[in-house]
C-alpha positions in Angstrom: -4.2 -1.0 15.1 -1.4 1.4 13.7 -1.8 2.1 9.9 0.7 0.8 7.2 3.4 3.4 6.4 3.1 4.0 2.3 5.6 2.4 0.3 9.0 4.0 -0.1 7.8 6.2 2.9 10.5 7.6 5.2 9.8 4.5 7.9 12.4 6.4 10.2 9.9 9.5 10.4 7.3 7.2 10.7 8.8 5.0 13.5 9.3 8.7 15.1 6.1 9.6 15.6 4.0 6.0 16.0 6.8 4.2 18.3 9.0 7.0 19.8 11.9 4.9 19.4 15.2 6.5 21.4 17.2 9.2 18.8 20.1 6.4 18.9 17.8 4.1 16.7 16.1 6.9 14.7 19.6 7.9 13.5 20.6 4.2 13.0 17.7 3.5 10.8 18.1 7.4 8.8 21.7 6.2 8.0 20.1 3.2 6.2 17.9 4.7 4.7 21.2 7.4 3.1 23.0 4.6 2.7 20.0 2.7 0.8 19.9 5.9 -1.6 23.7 6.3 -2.1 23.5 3.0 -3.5 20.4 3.4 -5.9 22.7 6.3 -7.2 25.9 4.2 -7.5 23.7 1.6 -9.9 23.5 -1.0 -7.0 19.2 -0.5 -7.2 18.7 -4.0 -9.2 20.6 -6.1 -6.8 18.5 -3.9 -3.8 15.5 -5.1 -5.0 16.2 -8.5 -6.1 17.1 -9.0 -2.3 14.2 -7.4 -1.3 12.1 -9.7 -3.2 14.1 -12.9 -2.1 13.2 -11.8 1.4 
């Protein structure tokens, strides 16, 4: 069984080394991951994690 990235981990590194995804999807999922942190800094964080936890 594969182990359970940390949370907040970079999953895009960790996808990289455990599933060897094709760079097309690694990039896809680093953008998200920018995209995720420009919008913690931009004061969107609470609504981030409210839809997290309505997931």
């Amino acid at each position: 069984m594969q182990e359970q990235p940390p949370i907040g981990f970079n999953e895009s590194r960790y996808m990289t080394e455990f599933n060897a995804p094709n760079d097309e999807f690694i990039r896809f999922w680093e953008m998200l991951y920018l995209i995720n942190l420009y919008l913690q800094l931009f004061g969107f964080f609470h609504k981030g994690v409210e839809r997290v936890l309505l997931l």
